[in-house]
N, C-alpha and C positions, 0 to 999 in steps of 0.2 A: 768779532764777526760783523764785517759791514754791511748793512742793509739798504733796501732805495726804502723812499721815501715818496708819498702819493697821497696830494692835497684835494683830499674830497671837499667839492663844494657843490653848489644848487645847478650848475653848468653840468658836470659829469656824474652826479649821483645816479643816475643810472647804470651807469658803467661799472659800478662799484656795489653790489650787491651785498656786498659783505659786511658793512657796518651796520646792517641791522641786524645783527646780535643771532646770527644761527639759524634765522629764520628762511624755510625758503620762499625765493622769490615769486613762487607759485602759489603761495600761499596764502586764502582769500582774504587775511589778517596784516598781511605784508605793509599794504598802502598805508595803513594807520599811521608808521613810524614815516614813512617817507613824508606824508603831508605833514607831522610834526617837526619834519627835519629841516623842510625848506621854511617853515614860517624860524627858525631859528639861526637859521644860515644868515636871514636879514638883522640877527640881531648881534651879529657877531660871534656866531659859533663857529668853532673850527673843529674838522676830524681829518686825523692823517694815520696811514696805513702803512704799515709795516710789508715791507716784499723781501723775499729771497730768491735768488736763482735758481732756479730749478722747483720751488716751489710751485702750484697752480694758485692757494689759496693764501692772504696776508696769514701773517704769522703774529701780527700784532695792531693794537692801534690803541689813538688816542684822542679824548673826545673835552674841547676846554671851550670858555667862557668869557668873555667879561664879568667881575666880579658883580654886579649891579644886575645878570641878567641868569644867575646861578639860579639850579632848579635844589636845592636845598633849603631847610630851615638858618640858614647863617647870614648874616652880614660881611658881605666879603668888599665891599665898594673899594675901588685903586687898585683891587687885584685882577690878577688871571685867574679863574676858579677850574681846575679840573673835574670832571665829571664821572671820568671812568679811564683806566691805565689797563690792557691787558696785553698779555701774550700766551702764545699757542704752547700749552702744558708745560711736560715735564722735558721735552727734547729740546726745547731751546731757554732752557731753563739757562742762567749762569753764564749768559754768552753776550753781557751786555744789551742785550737790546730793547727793553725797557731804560735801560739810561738813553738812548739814542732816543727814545720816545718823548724822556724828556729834556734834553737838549733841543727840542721841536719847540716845546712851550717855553721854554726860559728864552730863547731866543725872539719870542712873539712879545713876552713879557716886560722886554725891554724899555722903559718908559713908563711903566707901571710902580706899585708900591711893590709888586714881587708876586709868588705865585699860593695857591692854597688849594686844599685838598682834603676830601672828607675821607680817611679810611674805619675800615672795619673789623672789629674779629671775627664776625661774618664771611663769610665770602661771598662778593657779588664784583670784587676787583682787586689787581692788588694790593697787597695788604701794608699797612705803615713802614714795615724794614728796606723796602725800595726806596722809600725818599727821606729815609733816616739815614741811608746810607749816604745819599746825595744831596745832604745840605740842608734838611726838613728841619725845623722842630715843633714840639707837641705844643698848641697854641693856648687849646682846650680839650677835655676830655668830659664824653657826656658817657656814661656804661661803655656798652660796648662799642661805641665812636670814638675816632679823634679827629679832631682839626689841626693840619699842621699846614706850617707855611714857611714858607724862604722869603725873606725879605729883598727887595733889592738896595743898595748901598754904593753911593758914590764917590767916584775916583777921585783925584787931585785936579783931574777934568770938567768936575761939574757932571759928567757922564755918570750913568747909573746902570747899573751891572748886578746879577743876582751870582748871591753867594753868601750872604748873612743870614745866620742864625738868632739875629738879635734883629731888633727893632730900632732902626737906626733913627726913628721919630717918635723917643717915648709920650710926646705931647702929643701925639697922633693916634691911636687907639688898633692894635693887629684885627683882622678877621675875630669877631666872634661867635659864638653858638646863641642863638635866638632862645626865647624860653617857650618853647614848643608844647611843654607841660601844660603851660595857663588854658594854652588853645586846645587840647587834649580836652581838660575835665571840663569845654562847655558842648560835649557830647553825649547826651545820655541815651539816645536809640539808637539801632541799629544802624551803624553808617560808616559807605563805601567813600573814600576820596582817594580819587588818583589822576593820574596825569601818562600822557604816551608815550613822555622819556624812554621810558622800561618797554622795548617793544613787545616783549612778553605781558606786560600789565597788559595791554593793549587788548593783545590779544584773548587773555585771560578776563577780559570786563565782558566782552563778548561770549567767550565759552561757558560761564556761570550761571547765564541767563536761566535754562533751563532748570538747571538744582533749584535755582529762587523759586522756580514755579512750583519746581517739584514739593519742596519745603512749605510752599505757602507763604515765603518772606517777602515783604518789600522795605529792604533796605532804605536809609537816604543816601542817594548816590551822587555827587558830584567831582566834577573834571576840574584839574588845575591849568587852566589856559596860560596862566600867562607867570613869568620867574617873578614877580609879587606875590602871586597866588600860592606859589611853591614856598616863597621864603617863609611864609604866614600857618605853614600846613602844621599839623599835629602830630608829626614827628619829623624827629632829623633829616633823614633820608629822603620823607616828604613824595616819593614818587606814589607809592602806595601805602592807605590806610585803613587798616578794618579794625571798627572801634564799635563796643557797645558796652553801655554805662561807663561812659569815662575810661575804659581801658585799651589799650593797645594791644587788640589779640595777634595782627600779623603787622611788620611795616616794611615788608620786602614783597618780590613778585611769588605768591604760592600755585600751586597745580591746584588741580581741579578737584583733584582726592582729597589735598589736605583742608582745604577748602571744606568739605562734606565731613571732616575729623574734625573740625574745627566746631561745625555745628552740632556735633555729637554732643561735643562737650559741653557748649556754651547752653543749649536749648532743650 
């Protein structure tokens, strides 16, 4: 199934409501992700969206990086760093067009050391067998992460092309996993770090407010502004972190409920 193809950038982000993650654009939380989108557009972020005929809504997209400007705990420098791979359920499941998404990046990557990507057993994207299928491999494995990457490798041209499963520059060192652990256990009160990548975190920093009060907590809350801030964070994933005494109680975007389950148990 062939699909168009629609290079959202700081020019028509308006136009394009749709990469901010479900959210609607009425929504008084909305702006959060936008103002984080366009300070990253200047850093070389790309999102491109999936279309179908007949559809009114993308059916898919995909959101990448300069390796140097990645909002994870990894060291990805020379690459392209994926961020996030989706498409729309189970109906366009098998029909190609998550490889079409990433035939988007490998083609941007061109002149790089190749591409990388953080998956999950989690679900927040999808999951490793899409770019296992197309050329990945496991670089590193943190629990339930992995780092995998496609190297690029070149021709009898001197040109450089992705298609390597190997590390065509073993003197050269692949994408690694940062030790995110060390940064973890120098947390021992109650404390919020996140960033607006996740326009749900965004939103959810905002909707907590009240339980804080309600509970009587004051967390230490701090924002990762800037992909140094992200690489440096207390977990992998890095967008969101809720830590008390050195532990990692959540490191995904949670609802407001689990959130209140969470301090059930903790407190």
């Amino acid at each position: 199934m062939q699909a168009g193809i629609i290079d959202v950038n700081e020019k028509n982000l308006k136009d394009y409501p749709h990469v901010i993650c479900f959210i609607n654009p009425k929504h008084q939380y909305y702006a959060l992700k936008i103002e984080w989108l366009r300070a990253r557009f200047r850093e070389g972020l790309k999102i491109k969206l999936l279309t179908l005929p007949g559809e009114n809504r993308p059916v898919g997209f995909i959101e990448y990086v300069p390796g140097e400007k990645c909002w994870r705990a990894v060291d990805a420098a020379g690459f392209i760093f994926i961020h996030c791979l989706w498409t729309n359920g189970k109906k366009y499941q098998h029909q190609g067009l998550g490889a079409q998404l990433l035939e988007e990046v490998e083609r941007d990557a061109v002149g790089s050391r190749g591409v990388a990507v953080l998956t999950s057993d989690s679900s927040f994207m999808a999951g490793r067998d899409i770019f296992l299928k197309h050329g990945y491999s496991l670089a590193a494995e943190d629990g339930k992460e992995q780092l995998l990457v496609k190297y690029a490798a070149e021709d009898p041209d001197g040109k450089s092309s992705l298609g390597s499963s190997a590390n065509p520059s073993q003197s050269s060192p692949g994408p690694v996993i940062k030790d995110w652990r060390s940064v973890l256990s120098n947390y021992q009160d109650f404390t919020i770090i996140y960033s607006r990548q996740c326009p749900w975190v965004a939103r959810f920093m905002e909707e907590v407010k009240p339980v804080l009060q309600d509970w009587n907590l004051k967390p230490e809350i701090s924002e990762l502004k800037t992909p140094a801030e992200a690489q440096k964070a207390p977990s992998l994933y890095a967008t969101f972190n809720l830590i008390y005494r050195g532990q990692l109680l959540a490191d995904r975007y949670i609802s407001v409920t689990r959130f209140k389950n969470i301090l059930k148990k903790t407190f």
